[in-house]
C-alpha positions, 0 to 999 in steps of 0.5 A, a space after each residue: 500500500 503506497 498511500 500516504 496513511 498508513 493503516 497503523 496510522 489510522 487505527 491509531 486514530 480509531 482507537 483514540 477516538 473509540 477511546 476517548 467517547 467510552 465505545 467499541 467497534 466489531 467486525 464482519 468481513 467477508 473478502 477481506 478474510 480478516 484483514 481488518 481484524 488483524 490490522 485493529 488487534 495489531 495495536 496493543 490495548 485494542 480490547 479496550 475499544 474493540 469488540 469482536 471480528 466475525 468472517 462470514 466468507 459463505 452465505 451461509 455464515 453471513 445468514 448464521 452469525 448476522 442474521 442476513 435475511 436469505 431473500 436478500 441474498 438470493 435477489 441481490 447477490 452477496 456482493 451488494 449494497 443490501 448485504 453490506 447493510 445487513 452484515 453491518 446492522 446484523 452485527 450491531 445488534 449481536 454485539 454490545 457495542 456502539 459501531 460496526 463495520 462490514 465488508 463484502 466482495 469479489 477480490 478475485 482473482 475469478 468470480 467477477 462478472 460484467 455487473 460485479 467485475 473482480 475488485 467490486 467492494 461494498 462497505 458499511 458502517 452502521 452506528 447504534 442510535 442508543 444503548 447496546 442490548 436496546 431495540 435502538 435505531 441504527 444509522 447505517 452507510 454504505 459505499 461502492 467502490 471497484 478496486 483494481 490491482 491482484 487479490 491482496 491490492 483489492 484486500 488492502 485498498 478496502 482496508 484503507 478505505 473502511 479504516 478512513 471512513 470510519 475515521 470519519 464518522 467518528 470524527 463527524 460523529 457528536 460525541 453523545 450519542 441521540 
């Protein structure tokens, strides 16, 4: 990865900011194997602000463990917008904490097609709107991006960028959750 910011920088960010609200993030990752996870855990004290990471690589797991409604994943496809926010919001309420993220794609390199080309990455983050363990709203958002470059250059451009875009919700993010 030859960006500027490099991911160690930014979950330093992350945590920082977790830290100094009083919450924890999760997890759920589909293409990137885990690589989020790791990439949090790698910082020392990351149990502080960080939950749990799920992989949820089939559909199976993504309906299992995150309660992704099987209709959707038949009608839209497990690389979709639809299932980003499911991942994203089915995490957020198995887990006692106030941000979850979610990622799901094609990182090749086969299992493109001419709709979803390999390097199709759908991410979301989804923040609790009230206390964990509460029936609370939920915010969830969502971005498409399409990455080019082999299966680890798709892998390590979607970690850049869900790690940004968390940073930037938590930065834009009132400190008192509504």
């Amino acid at each position: 990865m030859n960006d500027a910011v490099d991911p160690a920088h930014l979950v330093e960010a992350i945590a920082e900011r977790l830290l100094s609200r009083g919450e924890m993030l999760a997890v759920a990752e589909s293409c990137t194997g885990g690589l989020i996870a790791k990439q949090l855990t790698d910082l020392a004290g990351s149990s502080a602000w960080f939950e749990r990471g799920v992989v949820t690589y089939s559909n199976q797991a993504k309906s299992d463990l995150l309660a992704v409604p099987a209709a959707v994943l038949e009608h839209h496809g497990a690389v979709s917008e639809a299932v980003a926010m499911a991942m994203a919001g089915g995490l957020l309420m198995r887990a006692p904490v106030q941000w979850a993220l979610a990622v799901t794609g094609i990182a090749g390199p086969s299992g493109g097609t001419a709709d979803k080309p390999v390097g199709t990455v759908w991410m979301a983050w989804a923040r609790r709107l009230g206390e964990p363990g509460q029936a609370a709203p939920t915010r969830v958002e969502t971005v498409c991006r399409v990455f080019s470059g082999d299966r680890q250059q798709v892998r390590e451009q979607t970690l850049r960028v869900v790690l940004e875009g968390l940073l930037q919700r938590l930065q834009a993010a009132p400190d008192a959750v509504a």
